[in-house]
PDBQT receptor file of N, H, CA, C and O in Angstrom, charges set to zero:
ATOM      1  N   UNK A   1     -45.989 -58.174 169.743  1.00  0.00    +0.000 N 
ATOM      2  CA  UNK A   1     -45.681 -59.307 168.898  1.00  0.00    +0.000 C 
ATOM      3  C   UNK A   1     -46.009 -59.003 167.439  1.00  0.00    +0.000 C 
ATOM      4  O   UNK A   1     -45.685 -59.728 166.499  1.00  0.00    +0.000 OA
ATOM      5  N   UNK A   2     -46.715 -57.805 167.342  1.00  0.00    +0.000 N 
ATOM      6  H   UNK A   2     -46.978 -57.216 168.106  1.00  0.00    +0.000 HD
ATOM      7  CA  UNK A   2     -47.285 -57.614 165.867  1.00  0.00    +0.000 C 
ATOM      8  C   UNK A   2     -47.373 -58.712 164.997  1.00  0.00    +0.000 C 
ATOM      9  O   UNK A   2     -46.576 -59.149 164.166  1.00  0.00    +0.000 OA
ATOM     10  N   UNK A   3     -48.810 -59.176 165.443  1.00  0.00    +0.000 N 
ATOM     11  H   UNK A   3     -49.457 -58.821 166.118  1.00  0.00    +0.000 HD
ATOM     12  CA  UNK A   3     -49.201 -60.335 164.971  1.00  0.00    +0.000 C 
ATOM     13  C   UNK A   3     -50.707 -59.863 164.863  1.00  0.00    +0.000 C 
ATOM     14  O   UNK A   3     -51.028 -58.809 165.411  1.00  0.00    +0.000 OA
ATOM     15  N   UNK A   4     -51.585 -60.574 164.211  1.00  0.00    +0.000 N 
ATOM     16  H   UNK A   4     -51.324 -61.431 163.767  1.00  0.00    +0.000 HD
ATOM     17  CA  UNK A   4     -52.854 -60.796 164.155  1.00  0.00    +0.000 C 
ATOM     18  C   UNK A   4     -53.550 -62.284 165.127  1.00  0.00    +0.000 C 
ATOM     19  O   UNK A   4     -53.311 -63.489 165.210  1.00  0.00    +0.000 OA
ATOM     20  N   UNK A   5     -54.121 -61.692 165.485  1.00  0.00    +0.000 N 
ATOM     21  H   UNK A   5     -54.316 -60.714 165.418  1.00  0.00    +0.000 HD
ATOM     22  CA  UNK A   5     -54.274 -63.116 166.852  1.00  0.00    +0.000 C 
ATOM     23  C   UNK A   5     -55.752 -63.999 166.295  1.00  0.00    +0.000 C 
ATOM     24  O   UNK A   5     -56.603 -63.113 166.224  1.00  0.00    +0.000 OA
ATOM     25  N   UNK A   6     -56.197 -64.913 166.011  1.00  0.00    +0.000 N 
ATOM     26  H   UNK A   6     -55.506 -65.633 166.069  1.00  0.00    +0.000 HD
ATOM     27  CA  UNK A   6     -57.372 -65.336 165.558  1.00  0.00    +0.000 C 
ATOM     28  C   UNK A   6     -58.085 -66.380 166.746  1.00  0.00    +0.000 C 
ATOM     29  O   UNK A   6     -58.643 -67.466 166.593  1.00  0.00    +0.000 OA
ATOM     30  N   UNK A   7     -57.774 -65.430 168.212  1.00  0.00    +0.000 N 
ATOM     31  H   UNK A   7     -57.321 -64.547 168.336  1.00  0.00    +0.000 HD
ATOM     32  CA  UNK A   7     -58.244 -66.082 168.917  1.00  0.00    +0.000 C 
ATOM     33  C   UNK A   7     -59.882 -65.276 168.869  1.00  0.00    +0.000 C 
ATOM     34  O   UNK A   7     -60.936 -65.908 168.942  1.00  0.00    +0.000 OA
ATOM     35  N   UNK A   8     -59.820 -64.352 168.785  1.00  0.00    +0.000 N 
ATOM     36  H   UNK A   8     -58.963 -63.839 168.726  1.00  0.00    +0.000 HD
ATOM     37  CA  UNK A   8     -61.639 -63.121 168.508  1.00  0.00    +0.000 C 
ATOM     38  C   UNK A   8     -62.705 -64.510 167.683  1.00  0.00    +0.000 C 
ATOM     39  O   UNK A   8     -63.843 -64.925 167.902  1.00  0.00    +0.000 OA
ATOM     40  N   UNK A   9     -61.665 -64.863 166.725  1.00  0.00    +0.000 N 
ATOM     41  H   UNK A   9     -60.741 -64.526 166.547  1.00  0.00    +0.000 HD
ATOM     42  CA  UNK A   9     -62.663 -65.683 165.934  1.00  0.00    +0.000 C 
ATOM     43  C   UNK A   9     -63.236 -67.092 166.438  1.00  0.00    +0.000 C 
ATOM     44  O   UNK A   9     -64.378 -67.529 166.292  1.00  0.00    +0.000 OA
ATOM     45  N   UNK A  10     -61.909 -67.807 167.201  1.00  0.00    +0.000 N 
ATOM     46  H   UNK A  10     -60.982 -67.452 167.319  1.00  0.00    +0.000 HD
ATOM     47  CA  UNK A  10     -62.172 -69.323 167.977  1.00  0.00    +0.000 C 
ATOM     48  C   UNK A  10     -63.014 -69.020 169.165  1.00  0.00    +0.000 C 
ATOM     49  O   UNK A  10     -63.482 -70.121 169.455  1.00  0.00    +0.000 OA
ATOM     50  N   UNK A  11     -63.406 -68.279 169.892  1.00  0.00    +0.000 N 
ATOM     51  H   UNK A  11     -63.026 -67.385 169.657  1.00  0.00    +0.000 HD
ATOM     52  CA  UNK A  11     -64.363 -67.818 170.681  1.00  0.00    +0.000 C 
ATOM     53  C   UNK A  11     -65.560 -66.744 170.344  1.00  0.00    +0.000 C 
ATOM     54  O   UNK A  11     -66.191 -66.142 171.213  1.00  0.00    +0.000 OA
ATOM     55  N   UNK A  12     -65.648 -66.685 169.720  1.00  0.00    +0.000 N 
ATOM     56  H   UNK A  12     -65.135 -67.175 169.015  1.00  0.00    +0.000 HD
ATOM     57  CA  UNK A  12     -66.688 -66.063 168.953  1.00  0.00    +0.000 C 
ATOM     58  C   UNK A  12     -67.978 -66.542 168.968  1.00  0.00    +0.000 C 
ATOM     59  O   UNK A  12     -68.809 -65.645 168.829  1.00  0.00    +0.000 OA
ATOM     60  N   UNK A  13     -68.397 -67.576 169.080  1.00  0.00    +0.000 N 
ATOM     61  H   UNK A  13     -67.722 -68.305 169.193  1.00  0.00    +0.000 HD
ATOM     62  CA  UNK A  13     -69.812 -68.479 169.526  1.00  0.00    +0.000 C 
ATOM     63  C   UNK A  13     -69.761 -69.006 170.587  1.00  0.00    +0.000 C 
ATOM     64  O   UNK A  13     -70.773 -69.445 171.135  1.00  0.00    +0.000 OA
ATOM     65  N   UNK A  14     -68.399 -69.088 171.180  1.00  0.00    +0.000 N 
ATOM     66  H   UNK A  14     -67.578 -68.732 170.735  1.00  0.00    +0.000 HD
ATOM     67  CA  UNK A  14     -68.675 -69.326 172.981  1.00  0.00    +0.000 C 
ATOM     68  C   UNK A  14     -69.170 -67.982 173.168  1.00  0.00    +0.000 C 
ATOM     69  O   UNK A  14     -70.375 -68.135 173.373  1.00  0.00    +0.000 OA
ATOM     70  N   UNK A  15     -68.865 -66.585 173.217  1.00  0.00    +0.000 N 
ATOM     71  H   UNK A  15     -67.887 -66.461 173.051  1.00  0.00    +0.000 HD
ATOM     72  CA  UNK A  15     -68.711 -65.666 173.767  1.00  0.00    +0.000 C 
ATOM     73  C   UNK A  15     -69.963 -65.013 173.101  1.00  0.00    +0.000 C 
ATOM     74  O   UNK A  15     -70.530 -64.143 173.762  1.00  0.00    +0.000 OA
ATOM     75  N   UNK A  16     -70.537 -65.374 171.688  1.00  0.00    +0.000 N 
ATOM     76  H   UNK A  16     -70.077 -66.080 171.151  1.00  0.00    +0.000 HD
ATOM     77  CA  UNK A  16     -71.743 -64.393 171.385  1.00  0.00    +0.000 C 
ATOM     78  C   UNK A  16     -72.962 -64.543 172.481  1.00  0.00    +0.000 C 
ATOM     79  O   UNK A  16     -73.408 -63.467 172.881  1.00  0.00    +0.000 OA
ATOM     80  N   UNK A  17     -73.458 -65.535 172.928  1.00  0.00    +0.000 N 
ATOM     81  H   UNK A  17     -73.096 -66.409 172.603  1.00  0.00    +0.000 HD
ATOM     82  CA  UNK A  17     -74.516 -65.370 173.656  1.00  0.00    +0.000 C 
ATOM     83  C   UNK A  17     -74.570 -64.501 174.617  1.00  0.00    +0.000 C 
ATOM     84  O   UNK A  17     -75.406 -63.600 174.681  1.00  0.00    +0.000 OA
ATOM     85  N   UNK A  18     -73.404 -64.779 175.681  1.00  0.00    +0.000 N 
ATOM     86  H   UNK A  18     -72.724 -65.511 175.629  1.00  0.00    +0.000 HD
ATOM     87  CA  UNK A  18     -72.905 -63.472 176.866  1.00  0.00    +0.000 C 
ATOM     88  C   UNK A  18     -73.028 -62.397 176.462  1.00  0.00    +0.000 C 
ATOM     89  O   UNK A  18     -73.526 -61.728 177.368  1.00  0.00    +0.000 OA
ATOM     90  N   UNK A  19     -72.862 -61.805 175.594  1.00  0.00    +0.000 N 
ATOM     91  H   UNK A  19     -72.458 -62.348 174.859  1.00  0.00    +0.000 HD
ATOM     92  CA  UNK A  19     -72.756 -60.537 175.132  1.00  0.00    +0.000 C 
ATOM     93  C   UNK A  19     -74.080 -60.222 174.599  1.00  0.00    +0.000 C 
ATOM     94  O   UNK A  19     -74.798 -59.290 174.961  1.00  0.00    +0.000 OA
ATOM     95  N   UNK A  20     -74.309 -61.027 173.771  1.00  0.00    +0.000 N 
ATOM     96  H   UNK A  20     -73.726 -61.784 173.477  1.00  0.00    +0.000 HD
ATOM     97  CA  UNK A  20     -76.055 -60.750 173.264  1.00  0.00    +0.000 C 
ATOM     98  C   UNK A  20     -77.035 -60.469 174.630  1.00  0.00    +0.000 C 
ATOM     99  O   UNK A  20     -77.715 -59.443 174.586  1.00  0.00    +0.000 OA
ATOM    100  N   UNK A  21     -77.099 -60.995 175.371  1.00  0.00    +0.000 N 
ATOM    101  H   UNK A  21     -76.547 -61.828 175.407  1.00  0.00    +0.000 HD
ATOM    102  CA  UNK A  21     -77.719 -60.671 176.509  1.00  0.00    +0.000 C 
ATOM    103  C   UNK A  21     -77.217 -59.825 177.619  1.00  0.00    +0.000 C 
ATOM    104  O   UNK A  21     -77.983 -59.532 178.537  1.00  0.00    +0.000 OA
ATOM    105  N   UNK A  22     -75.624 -59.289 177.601  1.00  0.00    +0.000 N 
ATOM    106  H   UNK A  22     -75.002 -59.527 176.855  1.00  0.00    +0.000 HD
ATOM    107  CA  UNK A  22     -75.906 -58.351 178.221  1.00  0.00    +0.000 C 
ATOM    108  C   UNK A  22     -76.503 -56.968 177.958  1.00  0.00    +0.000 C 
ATOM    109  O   UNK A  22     -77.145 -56.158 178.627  1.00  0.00    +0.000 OA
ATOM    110  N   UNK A  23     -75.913 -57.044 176.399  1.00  0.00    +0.000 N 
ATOM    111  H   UNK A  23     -75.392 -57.702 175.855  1.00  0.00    +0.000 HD
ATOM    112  CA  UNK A  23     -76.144 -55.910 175.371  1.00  0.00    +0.000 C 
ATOM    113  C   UNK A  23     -77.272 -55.577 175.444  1.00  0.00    +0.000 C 
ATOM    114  O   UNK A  23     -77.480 -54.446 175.883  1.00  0.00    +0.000 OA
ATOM    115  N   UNK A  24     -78.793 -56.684 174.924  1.00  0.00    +0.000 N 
ATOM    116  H   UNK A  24     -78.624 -57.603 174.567  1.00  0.00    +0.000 HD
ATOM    117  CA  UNK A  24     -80.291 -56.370 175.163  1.00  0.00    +0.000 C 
ATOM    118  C   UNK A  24     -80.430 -55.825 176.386  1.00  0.00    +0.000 C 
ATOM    119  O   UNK A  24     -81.187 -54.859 176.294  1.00  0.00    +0.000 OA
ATOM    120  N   UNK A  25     -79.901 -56.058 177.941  1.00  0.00    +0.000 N 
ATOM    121  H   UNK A  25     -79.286 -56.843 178.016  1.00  0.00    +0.000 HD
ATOM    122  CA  UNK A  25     -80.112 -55.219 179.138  1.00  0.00    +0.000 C 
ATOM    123  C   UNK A  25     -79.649 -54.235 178.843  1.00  0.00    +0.000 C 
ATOM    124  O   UNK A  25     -80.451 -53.303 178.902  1.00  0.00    +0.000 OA
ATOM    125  N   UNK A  26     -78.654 -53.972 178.527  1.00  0.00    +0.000 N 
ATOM    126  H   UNK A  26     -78.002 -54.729 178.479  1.00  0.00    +0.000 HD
ATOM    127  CA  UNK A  26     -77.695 -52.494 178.612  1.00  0.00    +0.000 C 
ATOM    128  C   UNK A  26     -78.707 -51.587 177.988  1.00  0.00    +0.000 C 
ATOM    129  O   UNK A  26     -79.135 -50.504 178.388  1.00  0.00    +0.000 OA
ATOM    130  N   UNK A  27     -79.077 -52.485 176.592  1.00  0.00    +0.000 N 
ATOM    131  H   UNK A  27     -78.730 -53.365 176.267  1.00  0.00    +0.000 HD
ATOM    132  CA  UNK A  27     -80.588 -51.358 175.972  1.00  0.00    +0.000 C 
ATOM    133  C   UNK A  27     -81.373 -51.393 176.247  1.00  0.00    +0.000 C 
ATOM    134  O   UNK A  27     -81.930 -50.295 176.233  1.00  0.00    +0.000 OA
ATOM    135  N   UNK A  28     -82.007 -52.270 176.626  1.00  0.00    +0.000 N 
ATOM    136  H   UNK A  28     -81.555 -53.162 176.637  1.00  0.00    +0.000 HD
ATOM    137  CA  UNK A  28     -83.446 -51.958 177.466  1.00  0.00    +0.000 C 
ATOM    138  C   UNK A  28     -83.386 -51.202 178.459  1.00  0.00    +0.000 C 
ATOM    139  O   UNK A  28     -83.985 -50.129 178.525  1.00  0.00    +0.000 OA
ATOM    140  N   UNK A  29     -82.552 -51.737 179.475  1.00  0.00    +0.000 N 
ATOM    141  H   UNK A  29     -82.065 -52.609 179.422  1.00  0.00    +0.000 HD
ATOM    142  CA  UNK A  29     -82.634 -50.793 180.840  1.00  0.00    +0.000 C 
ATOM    143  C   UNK A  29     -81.881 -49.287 180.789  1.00  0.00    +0.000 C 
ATOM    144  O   UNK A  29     -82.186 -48.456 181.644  1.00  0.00    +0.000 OA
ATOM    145  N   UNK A  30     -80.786 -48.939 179.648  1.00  0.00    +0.000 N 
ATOM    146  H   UNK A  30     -80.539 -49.614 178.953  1.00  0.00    +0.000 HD
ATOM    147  CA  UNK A  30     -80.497 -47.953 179.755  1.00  0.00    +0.000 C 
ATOM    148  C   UNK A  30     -80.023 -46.704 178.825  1.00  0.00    +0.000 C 
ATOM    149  O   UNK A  30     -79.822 -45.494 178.920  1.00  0.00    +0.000 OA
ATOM    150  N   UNK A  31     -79.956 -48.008 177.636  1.00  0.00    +0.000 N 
ATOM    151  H   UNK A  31     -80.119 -48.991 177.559  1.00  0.00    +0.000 HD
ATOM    152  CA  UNK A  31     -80.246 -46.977 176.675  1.00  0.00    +0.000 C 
ATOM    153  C   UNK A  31     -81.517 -46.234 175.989  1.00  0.00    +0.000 C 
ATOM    154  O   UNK A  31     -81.670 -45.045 175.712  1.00  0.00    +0.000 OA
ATOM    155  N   UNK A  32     -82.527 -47.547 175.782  1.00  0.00    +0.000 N 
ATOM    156  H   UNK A  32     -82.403 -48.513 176.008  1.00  0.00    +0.000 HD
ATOM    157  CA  UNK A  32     -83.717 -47.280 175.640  1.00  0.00    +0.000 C 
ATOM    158  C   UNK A  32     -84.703 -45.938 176.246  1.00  0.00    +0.000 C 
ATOM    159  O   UNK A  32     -85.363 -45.160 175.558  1.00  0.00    +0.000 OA
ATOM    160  N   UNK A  33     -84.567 -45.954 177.707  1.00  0.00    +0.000 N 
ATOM    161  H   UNK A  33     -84.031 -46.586 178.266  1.00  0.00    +0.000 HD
ATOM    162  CA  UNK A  33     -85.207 -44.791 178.437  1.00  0.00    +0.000 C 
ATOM    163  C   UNK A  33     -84.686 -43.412 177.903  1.00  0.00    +0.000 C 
ATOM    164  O   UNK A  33     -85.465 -42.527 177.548  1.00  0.00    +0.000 OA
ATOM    165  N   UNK A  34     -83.151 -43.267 177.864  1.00  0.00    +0.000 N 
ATOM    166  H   UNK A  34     -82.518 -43.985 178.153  1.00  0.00    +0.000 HD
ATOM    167  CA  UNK A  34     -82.031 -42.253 177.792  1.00  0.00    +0.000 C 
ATOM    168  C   UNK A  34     -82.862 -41.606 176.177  1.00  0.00    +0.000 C 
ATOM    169  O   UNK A  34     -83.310 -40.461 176.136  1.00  0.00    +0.000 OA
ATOM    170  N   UNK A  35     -82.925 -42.402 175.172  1.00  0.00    +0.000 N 
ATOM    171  H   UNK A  35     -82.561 -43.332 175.205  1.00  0.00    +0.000 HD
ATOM    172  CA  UNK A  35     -83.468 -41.901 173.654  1.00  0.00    +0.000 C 
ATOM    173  C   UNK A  35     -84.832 -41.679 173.843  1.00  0.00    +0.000 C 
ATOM    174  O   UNK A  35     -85.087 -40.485 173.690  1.00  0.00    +0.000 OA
ATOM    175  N   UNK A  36     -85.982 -42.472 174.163  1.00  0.00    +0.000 N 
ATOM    176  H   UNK A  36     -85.775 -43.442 174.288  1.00  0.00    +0.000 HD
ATOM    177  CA  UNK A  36     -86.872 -41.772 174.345  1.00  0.00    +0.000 C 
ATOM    178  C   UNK A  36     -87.308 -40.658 175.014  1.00  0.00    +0.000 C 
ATOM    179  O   UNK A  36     -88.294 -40.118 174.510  1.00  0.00    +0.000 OA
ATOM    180  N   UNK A  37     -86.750 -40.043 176.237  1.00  0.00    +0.000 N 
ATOM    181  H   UNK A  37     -85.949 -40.481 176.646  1.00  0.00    +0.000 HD
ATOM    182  CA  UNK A  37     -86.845 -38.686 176.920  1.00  0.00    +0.000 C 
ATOM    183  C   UNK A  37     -86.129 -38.095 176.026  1.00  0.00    +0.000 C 
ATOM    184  O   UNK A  37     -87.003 -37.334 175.611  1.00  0.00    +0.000 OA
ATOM    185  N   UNK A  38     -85.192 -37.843 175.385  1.00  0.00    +0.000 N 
ATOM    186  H   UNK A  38     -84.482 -38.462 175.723  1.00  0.00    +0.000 HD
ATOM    187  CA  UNK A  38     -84.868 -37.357 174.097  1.00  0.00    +0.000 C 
ATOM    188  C   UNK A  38     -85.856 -37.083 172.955  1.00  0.00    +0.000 C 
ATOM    189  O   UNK A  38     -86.139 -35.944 172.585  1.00  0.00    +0.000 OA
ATOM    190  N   UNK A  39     -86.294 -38.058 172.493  1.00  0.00    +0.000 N 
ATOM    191  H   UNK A  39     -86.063 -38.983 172.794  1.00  0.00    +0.000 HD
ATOM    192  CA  UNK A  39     -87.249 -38.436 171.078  1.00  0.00    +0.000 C 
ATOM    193  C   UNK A  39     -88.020 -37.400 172.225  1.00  0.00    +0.000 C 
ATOM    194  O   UNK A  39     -87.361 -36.364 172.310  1.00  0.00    +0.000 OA
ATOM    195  N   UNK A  40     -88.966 -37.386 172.936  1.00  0.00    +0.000 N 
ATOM    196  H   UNK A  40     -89.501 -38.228 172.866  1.00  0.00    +0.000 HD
ATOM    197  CA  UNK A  40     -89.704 -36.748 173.684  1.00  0.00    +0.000 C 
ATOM    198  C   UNK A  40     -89.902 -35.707 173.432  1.00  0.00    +0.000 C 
ATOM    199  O   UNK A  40     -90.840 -35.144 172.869  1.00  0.00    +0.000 OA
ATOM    200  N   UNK A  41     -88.440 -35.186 174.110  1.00  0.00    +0.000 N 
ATOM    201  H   UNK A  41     -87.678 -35.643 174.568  1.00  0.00    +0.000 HD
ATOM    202  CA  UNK A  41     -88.550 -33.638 174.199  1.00  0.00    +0.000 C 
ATOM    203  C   UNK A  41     -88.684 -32.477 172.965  1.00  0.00    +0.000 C 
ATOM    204  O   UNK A  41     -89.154 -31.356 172.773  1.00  0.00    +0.000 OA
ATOM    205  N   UNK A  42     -87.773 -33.785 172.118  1.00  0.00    +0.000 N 
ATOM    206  H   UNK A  42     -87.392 -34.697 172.275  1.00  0.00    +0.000 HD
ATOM    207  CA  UNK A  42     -87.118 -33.269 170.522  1.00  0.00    +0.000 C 
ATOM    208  C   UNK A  42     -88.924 -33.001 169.649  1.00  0.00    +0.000 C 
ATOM    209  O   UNK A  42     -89.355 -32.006 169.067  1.00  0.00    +0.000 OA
ATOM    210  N   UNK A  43     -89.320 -33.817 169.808  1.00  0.00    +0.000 N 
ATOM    211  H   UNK A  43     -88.969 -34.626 170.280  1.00  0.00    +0.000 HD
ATOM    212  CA  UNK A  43     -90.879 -33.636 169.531  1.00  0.00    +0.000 C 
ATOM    213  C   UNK A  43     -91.314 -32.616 170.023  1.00  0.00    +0.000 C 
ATOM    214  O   UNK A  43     -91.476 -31.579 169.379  1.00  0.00    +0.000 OA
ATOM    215  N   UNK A  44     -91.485 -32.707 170.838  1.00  0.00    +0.000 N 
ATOM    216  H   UNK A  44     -91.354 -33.549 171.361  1.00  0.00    +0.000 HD
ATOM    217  CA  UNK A  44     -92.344 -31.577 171.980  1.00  0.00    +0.000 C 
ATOM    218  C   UNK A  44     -92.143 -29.822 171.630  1.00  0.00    +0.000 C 
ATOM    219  O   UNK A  44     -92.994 -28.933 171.651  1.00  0.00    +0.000 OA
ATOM    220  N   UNK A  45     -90.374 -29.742 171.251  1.00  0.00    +0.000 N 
ATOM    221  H   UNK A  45     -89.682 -30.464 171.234  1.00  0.00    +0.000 HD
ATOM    222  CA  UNK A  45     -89.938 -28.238 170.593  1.00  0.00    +0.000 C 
ATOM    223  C   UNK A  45     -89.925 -28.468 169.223  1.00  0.00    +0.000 C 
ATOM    224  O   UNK A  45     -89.447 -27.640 168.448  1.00  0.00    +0.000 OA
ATOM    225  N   UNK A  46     -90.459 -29.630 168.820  1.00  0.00    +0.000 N 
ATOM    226  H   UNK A  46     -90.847 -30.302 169.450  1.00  0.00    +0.000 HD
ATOM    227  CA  UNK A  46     -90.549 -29.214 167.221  1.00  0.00    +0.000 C 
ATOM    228  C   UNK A  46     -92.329 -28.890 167.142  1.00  0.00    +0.000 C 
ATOM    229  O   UNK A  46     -92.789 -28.418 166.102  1.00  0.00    +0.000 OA
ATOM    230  N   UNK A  47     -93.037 -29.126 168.069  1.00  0.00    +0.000 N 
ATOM    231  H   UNK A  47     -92.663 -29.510 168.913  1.00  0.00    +0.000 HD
ATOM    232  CA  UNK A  47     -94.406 -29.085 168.198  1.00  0.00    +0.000 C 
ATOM    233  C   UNK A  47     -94.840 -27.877 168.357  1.00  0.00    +0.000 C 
ATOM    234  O   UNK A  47     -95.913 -27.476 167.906  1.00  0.00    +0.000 OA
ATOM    235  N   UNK A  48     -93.730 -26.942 169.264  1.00  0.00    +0.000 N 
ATOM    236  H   UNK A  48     -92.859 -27.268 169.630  1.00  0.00    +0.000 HD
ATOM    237  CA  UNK A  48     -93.823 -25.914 169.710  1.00  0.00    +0.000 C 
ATOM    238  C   UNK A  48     -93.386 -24.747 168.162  1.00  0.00    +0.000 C 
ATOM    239  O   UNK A  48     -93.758 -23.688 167.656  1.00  0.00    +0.000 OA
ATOM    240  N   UNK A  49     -92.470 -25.740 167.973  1.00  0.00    +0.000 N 
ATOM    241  H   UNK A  49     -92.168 -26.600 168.383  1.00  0.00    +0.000 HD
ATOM    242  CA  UNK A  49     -92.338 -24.619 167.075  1.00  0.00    +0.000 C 
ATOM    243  C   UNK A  49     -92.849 -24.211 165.367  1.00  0.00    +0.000 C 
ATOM    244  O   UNK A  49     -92.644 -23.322 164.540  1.00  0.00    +0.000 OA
ATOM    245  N   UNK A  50     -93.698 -25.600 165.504  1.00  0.00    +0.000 N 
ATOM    246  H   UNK A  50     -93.864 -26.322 166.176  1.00  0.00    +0.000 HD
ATOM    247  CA  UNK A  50     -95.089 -25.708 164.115  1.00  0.00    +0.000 C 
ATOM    248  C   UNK A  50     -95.986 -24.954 164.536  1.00  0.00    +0.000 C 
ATOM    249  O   UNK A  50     -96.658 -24.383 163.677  1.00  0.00    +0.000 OA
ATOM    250  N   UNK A  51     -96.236 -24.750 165.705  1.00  0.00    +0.000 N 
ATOM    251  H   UNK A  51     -95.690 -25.214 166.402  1.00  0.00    +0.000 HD
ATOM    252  CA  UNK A  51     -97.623 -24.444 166.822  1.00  0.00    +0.000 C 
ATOM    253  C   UNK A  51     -97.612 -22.726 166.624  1.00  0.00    +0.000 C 
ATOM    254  O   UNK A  51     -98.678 -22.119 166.512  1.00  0.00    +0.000 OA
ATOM    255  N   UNK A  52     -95.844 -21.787 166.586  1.00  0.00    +0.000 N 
ATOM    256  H   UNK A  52     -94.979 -22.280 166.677  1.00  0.00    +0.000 HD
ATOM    257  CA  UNK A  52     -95.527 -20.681 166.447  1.00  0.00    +0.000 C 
ATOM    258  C   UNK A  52     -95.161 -20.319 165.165  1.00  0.00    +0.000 C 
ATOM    259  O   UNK A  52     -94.797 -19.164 164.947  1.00  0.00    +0.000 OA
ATOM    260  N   UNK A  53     -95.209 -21.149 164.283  1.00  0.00    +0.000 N 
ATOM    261  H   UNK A  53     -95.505 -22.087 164.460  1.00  0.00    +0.000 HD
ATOM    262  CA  UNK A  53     -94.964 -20.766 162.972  1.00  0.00    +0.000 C 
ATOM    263  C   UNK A  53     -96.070 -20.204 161.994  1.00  0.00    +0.000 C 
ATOM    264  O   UNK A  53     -95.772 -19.886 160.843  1.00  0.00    +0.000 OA
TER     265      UNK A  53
């Protein structure tokens, strides 16, 4: 239809809460863990490698 649809906007505060809360799970439960064993490790060989320098 090549149109611009301004339905995103008329649901936009029905639909923010749903999303706000799935989003905080999605990061807590799975992004959160995923970056810190990261941050972790990333530390750990930069530790190693102040430790050999």
């Amino acid at each position: 239809m090549r149109e611009i649809s301004l339905e995103p906007l008329k649901t936009f505060f029905y639909d923010w809460p749903r999303n706000f809360v799935i989003t905080s799970w999605i990061e807590a439960l799975v992004a959160q863990p995923i970056v810190r064993f990261a941050m972790v490790k990333l530390h750990a060989a930069q530790a190693r490698s102040t430790v050999s320098a």
